[in-house]
PASE-456465 format. One line per 2 residues: number of its first residue (from 1); for each residue x, y, z of N, C-alpha, C, O. Coordinates in steps of 0.1 Angstrom, whole numbers, plus 5000, padded with zeros to 4 digits. Example, Ala and Ser with C-alpha at 12.3 -4.5 7.8 and 13.67 -1.06 7.14 Angstrom:
# PASE-456465
1) 5132/4943/5078/5123/4955/5078/5132/4967/5078/5142/4967/5085; 5128/4978/5071/5137/4989/5071/5129/5000/5079/5134/5011/5080
# end
This chain:
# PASE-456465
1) 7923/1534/5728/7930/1546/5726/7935/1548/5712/7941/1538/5707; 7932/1558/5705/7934/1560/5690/7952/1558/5690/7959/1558/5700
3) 7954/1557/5683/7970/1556/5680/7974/1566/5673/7968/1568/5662; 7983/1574/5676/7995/1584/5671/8007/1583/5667/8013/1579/5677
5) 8015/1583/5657/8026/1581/5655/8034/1589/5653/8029/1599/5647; 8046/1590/5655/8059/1601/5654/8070/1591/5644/8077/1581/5648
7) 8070/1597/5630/8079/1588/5620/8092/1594/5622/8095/1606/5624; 8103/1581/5623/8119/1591/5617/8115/1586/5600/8104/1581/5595
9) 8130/1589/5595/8129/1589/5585/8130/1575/5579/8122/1572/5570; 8135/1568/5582/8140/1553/5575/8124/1546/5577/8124/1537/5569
11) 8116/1545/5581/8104/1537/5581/8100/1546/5565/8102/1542/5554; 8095/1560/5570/8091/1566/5562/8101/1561/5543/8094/1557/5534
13) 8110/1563/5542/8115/1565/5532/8115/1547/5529/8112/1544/5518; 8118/1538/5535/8116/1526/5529/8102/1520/5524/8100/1512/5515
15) 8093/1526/5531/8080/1526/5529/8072/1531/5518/8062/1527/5512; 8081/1543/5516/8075/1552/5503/8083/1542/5488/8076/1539/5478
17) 8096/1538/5490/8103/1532/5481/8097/1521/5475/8100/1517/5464; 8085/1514/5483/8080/1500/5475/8065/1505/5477/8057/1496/5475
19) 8057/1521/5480/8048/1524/5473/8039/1521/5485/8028/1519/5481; 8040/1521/5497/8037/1517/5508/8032/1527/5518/8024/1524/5526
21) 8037/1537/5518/8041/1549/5525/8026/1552/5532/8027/1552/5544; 8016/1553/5528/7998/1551/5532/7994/1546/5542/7984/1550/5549
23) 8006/1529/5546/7999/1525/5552/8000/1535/5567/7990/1534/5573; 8009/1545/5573/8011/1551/5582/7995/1556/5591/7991/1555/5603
25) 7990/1562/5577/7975/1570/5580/7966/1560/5578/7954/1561/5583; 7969/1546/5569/7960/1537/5574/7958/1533/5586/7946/1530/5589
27) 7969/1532/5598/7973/1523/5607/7969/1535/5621/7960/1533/5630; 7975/1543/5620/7972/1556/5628/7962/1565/5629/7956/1568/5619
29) 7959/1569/5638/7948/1585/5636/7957/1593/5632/7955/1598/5621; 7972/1597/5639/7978/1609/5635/7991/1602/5634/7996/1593/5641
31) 7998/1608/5621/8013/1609/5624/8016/1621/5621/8009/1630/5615; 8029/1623/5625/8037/1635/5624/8049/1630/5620/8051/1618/5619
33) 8056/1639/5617/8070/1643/5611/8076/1652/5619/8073/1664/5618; 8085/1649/5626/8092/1661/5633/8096/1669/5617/8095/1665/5605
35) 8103/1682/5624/8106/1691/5609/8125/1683/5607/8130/1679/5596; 8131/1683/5619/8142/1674/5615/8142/1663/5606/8152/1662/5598
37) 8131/1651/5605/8131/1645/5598/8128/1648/5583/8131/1640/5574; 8122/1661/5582/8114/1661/5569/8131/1668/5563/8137/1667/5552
39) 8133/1673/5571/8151/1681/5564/8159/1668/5565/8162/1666/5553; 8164/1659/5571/8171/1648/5562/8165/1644/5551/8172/1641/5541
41) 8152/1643/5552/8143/1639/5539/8151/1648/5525/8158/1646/5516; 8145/1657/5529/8145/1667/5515/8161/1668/5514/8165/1669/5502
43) 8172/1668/5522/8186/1667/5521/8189/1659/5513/8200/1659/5507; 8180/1649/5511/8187/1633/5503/8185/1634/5485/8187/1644/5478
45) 8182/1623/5481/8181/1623/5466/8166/1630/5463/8155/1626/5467; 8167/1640/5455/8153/1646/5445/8144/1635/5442/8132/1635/5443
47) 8150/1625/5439/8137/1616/5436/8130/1606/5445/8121/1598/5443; 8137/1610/5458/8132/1602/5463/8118/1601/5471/8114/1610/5478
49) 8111/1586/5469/8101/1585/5470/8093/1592/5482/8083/1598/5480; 8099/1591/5494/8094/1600/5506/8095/1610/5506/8090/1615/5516
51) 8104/1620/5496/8101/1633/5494/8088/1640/5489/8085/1651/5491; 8081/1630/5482/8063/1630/5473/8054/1625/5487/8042/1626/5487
53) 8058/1620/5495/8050/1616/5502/8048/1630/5513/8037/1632/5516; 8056/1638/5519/8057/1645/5520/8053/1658/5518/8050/1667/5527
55) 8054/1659/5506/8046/1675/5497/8030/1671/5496/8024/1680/5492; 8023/1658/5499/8012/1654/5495/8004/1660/5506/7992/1663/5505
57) 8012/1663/5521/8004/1673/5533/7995/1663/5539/7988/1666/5549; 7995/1649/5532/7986/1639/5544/7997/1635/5557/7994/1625/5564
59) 8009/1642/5561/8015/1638/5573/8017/1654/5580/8015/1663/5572; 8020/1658/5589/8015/1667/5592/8031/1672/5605/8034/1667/5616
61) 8035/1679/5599/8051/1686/5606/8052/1691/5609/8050/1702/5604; 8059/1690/5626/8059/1692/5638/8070/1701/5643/8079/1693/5647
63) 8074/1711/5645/8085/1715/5654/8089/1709/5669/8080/1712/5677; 8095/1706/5672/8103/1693/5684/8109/1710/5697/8116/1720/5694
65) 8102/1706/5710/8112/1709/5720/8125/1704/5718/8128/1694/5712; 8135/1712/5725/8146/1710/5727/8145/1698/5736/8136/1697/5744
67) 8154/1687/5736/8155/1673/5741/8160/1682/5755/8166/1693/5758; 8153/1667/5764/8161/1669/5778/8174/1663/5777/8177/1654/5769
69) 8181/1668/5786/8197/1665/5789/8198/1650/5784/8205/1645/5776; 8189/1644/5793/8189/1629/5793/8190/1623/5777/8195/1612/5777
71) 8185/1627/5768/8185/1625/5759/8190/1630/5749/8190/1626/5738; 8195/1643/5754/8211/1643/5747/8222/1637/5749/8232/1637/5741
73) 8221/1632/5759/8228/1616/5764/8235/1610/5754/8247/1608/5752; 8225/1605/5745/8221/1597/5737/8232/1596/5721/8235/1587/5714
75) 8234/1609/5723/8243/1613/5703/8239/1609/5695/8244/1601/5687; 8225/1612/5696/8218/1605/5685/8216/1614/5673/8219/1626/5675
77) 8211/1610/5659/8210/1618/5649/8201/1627/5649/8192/1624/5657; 8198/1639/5642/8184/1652/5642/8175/1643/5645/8169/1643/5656
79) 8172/1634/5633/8158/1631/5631/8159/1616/5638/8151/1608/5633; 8167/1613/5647/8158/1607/5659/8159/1613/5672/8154/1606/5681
81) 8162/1622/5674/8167/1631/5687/8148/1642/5685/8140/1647/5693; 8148/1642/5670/8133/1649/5668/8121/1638/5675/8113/1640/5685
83) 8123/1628/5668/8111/1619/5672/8111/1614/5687/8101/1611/5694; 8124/1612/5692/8121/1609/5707/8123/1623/5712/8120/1622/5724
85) 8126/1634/5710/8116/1643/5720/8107/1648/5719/8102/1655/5728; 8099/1645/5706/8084/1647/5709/8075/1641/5711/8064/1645/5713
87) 8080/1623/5709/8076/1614/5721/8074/1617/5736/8065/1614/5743; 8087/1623/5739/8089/1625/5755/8084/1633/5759/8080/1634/5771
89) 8081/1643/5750/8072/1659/5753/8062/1657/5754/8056/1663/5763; 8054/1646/5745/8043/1643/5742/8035/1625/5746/8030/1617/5739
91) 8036/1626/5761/8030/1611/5761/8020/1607/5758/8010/1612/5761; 8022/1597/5751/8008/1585/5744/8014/1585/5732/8008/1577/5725
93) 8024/1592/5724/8027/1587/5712/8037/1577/5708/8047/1577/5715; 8036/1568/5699/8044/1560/5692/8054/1562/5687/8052/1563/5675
95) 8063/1563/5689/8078/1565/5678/8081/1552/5671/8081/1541/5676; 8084/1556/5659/8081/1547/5648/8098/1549/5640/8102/1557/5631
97) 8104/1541/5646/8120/1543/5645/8129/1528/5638/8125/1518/5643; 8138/1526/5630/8146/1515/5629/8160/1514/5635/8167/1504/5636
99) 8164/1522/5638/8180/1525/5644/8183/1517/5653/8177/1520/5663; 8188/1512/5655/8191/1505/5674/8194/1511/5680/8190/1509/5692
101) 8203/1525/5678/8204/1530/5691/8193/1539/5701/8193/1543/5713; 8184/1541/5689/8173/1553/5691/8162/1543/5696/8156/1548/5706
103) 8157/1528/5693/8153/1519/5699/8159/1517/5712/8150/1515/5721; 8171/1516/5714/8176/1511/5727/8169/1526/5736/8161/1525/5745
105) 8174/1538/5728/8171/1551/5741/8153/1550/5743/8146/1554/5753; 8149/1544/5731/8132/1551/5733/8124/1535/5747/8116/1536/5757
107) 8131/1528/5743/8128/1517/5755/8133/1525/5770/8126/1527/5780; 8144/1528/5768/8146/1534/5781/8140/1548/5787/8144/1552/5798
109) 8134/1551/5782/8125/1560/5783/8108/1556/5782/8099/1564/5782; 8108/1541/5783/8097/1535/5780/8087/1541/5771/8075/1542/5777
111) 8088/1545/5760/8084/1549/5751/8077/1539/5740/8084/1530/5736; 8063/1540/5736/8055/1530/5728/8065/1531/5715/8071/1541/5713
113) 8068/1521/5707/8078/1514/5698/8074/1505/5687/8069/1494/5687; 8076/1513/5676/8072/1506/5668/8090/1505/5653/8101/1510/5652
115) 8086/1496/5646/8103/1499/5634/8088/1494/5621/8076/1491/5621; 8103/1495/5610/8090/1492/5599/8087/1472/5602/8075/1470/5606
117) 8090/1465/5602/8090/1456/5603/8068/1451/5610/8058/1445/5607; 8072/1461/5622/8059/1460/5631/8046/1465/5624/8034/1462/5623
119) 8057/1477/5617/8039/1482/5609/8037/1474/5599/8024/1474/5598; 8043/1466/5589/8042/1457/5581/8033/1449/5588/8022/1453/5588
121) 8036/1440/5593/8027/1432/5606/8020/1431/5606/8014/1422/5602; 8014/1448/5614/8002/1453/5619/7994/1455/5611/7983/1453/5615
123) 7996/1460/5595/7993/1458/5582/7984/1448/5576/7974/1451/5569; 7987/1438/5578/7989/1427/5576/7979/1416/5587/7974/1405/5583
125) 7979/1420/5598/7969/1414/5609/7957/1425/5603/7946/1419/5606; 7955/1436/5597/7943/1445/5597/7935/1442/5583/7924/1448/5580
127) 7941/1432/5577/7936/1430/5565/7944/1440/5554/7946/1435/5543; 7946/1448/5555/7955/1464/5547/7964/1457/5534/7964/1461/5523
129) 7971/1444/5540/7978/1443/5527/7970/1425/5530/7965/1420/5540; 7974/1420/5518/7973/1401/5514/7984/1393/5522/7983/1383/5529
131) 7999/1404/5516/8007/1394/5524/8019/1404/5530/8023/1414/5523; 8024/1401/5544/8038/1408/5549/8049/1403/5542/8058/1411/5539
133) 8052/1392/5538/8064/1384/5535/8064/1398/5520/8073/1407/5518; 8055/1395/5513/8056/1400/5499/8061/1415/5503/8071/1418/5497
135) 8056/1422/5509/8062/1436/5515/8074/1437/5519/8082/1443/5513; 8076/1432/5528/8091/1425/5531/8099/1418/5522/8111/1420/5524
137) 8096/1409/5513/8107/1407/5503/8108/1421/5495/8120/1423/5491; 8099/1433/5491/8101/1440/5482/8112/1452/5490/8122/1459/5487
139) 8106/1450/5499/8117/1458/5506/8128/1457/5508/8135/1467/5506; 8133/1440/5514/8149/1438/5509/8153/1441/5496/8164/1446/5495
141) 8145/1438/5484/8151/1440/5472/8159/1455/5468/8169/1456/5461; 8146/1470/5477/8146/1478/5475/8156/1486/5485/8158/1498/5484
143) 8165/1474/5495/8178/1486/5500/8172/1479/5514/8182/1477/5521; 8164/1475/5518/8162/1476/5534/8168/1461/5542/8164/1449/5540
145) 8179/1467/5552/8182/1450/5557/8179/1451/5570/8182/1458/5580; 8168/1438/5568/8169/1433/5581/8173/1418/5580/8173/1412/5569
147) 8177/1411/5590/8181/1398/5589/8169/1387/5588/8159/1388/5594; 8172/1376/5577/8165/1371/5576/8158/1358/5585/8148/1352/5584
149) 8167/1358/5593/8158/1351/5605/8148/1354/5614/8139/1348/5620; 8152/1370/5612/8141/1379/5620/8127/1382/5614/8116/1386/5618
151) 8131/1378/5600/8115/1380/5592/8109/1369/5596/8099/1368/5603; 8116/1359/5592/8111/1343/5595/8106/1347/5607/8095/1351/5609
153) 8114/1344/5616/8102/1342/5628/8094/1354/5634/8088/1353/5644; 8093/1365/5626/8083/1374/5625/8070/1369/5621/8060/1367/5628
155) 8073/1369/5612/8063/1361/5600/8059/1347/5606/8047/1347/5604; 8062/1335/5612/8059/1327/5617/8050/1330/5628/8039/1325/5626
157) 8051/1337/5639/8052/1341/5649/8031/1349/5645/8021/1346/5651; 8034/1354/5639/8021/1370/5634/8011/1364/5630/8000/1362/5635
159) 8017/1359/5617/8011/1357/5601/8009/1343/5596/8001/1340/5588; 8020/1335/5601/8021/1324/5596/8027/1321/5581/8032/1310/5577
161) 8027/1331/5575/8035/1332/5564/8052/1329/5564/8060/1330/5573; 8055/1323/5550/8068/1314/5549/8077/1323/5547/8072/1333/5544
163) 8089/1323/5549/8100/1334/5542/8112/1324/5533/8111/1312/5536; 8119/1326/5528/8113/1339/5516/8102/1338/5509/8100/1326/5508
165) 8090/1346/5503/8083/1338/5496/8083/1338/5483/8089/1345/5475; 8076/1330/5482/8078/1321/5468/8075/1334/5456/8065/1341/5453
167) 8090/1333/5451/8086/1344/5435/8084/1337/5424/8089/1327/5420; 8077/1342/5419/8074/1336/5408/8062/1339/5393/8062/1330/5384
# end
């Protein structure tokens, strides 16, 4: 089954920040952009990197039904309240989220699940990049925290790759 994805914004914009942003339409047949996300986008800093990724028209933005009740439940932000209801509207797609709480709602709605961490990975198992660690360290450098135990045994687990890796 081809793969589709539904980006919020934090994959998208940490991805664009270390020049990465590609791999989405590498990885995928389709992604989208709810239009919520692409307005936190454009809301933030001018220069920022996922605002170019954006105007380039290789992601393709979507207007979002109104969420069900259930998932206004949730008090979640635009642009994940965007991507899990056009997940929910829309089954067989991926939401491609880092938030925990929008993770915790998209599980409970049993919704396919992806954070940047996975697409790095997935990346990374496809031949796409040399190494995840190296992605992942540029990423922490560039603003993005995840814990570093969790790379490790990511990276252990996938790839086999060391963390941190060796700079030099």
């Amino acid at each position: 089954m081809p793969e589709r994805w539904v980006l919020n914004a934090s994959p998208l914009i940490s991805l664009a920040r270390i020049g990465q942003e590609g791999l989405f339409q590498s990885l995928a047949e389709r992604v989208v952009l709810p239009r919520a996300v692409v307005n936190e986008i454009e809301a933030g800093p001018a220069d920022d990197p996922a605002r170019s990724a954006i105007t380039t028209g290789k992601l393709t933005v979507v207007e979002t039904p109104p969420p069900p009740a259930e998932l206004q439940a949730w008090d979640l932000g635009d642009g994940e309240m965007g991507v899990l209801s056009y997940a929910v509207a829309n089954p067989g797609w991926t939401v491609v989220v880092d938030d925990a709480a929008a993770r915790k709602c998209a599980r409970s709605f049993s919704l396919p699940l992806k954070g940047t961490l996975a697409v790095i990975l997935l990346a990374r198992q496809r031949g796409l990049v040399s190494s995840a660690a190296e992605l992942l360290w540029s990423l922490q450098q560039a603003g993005f925290r995840l814990d570093d135990s969790i790379i490790r045994d990511a990276l252990a687990r996938v790839t086999g790759e060391i963390w941190p890796p060796r700079q030099g």
